[in-house]
N, C-alpha and C positions, 0 to 999 in steps of 0.2 A: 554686761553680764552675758555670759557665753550659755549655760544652763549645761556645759560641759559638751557640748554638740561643736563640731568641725573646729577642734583646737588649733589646730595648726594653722587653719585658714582666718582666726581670730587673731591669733600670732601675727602671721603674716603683713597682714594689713596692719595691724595697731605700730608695726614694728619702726616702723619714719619717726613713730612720735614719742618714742621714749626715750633714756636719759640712756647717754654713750654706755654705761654698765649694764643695762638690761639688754641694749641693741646686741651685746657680748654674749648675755647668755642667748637673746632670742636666732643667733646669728647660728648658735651653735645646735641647739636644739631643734632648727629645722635643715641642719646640714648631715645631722646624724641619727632621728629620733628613736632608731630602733637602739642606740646604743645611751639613750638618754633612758628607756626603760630600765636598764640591768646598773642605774646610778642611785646612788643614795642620794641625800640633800648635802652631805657635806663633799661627796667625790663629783658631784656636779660645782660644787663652788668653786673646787681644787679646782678641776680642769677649765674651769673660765676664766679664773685668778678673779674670781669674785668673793660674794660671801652668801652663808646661808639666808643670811637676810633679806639680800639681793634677790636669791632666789624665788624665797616667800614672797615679795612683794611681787615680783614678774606674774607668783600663781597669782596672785588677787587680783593684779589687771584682767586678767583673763577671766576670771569670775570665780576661784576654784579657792574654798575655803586655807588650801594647805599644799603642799607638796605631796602629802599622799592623794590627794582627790585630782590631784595634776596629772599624777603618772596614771590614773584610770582612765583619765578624759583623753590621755594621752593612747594609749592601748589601744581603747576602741579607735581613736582614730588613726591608728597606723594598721589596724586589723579593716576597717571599714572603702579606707580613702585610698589603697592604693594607686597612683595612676597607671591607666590602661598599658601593655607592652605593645609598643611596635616592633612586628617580628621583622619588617625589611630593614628597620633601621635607616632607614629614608629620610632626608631632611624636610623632603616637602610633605610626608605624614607626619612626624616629629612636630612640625608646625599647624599640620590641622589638630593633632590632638590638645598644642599647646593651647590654639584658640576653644575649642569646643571645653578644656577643662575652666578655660577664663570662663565662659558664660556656666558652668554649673555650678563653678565657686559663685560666682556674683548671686546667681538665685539661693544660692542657702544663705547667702549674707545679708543681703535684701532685707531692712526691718520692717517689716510688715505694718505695725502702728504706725511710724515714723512716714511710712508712703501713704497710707490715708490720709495723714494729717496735710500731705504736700496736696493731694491730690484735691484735698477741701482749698486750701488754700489757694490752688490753681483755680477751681471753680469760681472761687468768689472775690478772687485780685480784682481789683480797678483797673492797672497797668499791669503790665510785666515786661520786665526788663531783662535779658539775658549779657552777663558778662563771660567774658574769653578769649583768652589772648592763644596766639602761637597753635600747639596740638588740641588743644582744649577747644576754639574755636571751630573744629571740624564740629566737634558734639554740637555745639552751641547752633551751629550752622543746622544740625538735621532737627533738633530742638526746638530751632524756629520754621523750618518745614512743616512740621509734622503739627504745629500748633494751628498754623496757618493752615493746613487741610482741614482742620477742623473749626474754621470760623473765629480762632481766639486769636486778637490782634494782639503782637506782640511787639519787644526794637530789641533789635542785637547787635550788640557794641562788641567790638574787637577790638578797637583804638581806646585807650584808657584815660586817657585824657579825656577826650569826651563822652567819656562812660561816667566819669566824676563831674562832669556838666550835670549827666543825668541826672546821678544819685542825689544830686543837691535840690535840685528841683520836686524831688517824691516825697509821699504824705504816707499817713496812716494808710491802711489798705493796699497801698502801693506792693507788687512782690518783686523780689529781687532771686537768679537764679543764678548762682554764678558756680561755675563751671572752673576747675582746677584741680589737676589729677595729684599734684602734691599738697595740697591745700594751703600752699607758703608763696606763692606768687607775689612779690611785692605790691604791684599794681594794681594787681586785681582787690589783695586784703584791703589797701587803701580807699580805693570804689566803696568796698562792702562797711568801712568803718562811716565812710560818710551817708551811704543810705540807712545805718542803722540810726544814725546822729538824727535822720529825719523820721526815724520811726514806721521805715518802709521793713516789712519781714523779707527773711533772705531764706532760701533753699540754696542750700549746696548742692553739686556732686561732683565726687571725688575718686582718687584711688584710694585716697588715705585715712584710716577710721582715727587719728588722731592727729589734729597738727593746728596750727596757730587760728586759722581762720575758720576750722571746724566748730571750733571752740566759739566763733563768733554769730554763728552760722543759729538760723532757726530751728531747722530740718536738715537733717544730713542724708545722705543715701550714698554706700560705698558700693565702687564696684572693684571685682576684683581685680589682684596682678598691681601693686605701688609698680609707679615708674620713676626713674631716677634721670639722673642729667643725660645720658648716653643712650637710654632706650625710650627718650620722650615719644610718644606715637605710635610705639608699637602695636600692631595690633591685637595681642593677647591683653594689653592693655583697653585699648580703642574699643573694642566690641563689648566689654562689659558696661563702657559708658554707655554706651547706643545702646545697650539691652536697659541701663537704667531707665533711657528716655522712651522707649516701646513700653516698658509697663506702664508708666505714667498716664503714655496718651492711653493707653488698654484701660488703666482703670479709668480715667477720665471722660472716655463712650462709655461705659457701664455706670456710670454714674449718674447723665443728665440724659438723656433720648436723645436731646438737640444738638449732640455733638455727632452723633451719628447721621444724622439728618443733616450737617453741616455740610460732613464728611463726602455722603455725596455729593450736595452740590455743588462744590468745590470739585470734583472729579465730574463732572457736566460739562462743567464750566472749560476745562480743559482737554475736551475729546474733539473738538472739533479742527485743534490743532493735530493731532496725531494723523498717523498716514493710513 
């Protein structure tokens, strides 16, 4: 449920995991949406060679009872969301805006329930295991830093094979984190079926607000910008993962004292190395 708030950026993201007729119309509607205002439900079908049906059902993924409460949801957010102009036209501004708009999409997208829920579950894991292969493995990489600054012993597996070692080996309480910006990774899904088998909880995060292994997934947490075969790692990508994993550990000290107290010690612990 969208509640009609950042349509497009709801779009966006869901848009990997729908069926090749919606990918039509969602393909279209964020390539043109000021020209999707001034369409009826049937001259939008026309022009995607879909059907109004089609249509309907696209609104209701998106949480919007109808195609008239579509195009409102839609308005505001094309009156709302403009992205900012660059007036030199610069590619190396062009690319800071692209990243600083990936981390404000990602915080409106951010489920707020859904991150408490991870961040209880972070608390009170027995183990935690983080899976991630390939670009996904950078996240996974700062995910177990950041854990690790803060006293909570973690394993992160890259190699999938022995990731599924793991997962076979974990019980109840056990948590599972596994990291995949498409949420379709073979390898990875396969890991997460077998520690479900063991009745370990799994946290996702992802680009992707809908896709095979989201669906499998305890706790999801998307961040913005899906990435596709060609643009895996990009950064406009990359930095909303890493902003998923800062609020985590953030809400994670605001949660128990002891992690803040952790926090330093662990930063003690490593000063005597520095110059």
């Amino acid at each position: 449920m969208t509640d009609n708030e950042n349509i497009l950026l709801h779009l966006r993201q869901g848009l990997p995991g729908y069926s090749p007729t919606l990918q039509k119309l969602g393909d279209f509607i964020l390539t043109d949406p000021q020209k999707v205002l001034y369409l009826t439900i049937t001259e939008l079908a026309r022009e995607t060679d879909t059907s109004e049906a089609s249509v309907t059902r696209l609104c209701r993924h998106l949480g919007c009872k109808g195609y008239t409460e579509f195009k409102m949801a839609l308005a505001l957010d094309v009156q709302h969301n403009q992205p900012a102009a660059i007036a030199s036209g610069d590619s190396i501004d062009m690319l800071v805006e692209e990243t600083v708009q990936a981390l404000r999409d990602t915080g409106k997208f951010i489920n707020r329930e859904v991150l408490q829920h991870a961040v209880e579950a972070l608390h009170q894991a027995k183990t935690i295991q983080i899976y991630g292969v390939a670009a996904s493995a950078i996240t996974g990489e700062y995910l177990h830093y950041r854990l690790l600054r803060l006293g909570k012993s973690a394993q992160l597996f890259g190699d999938m094979h022995r990731a599924a070692m793991n997962a076979s080996t974990l019980r109840e309480g056990d948590l599972v984190i596994a990291i995949s910006a498409s949420g379709s990774t073979k390898d990875v899904m396969h890991v997460v079926k077998v520690a479900k088998k063991q009745n370990a909880r799994v946290l996702m995060l992802s680009n992707t607000l809908r896709s095979p292994m989201g669906s499998l997934a305890d706790m999801l947490l998307v961040a913005a910008r899906p990435e596709g075969p060609f643009n895996a790692g990009a950064l406009s990508g990359k930095v909303g993962a890493m902003l998923l994993v800062e609020v985590l550990i953030n809400e994670l000290m605001t949660h128990d004292a002891s992690y803040l107290a952790a926090s330093q010690q662990t930063a003690t612990a490593t000063l005597p190395m520095l110059m």
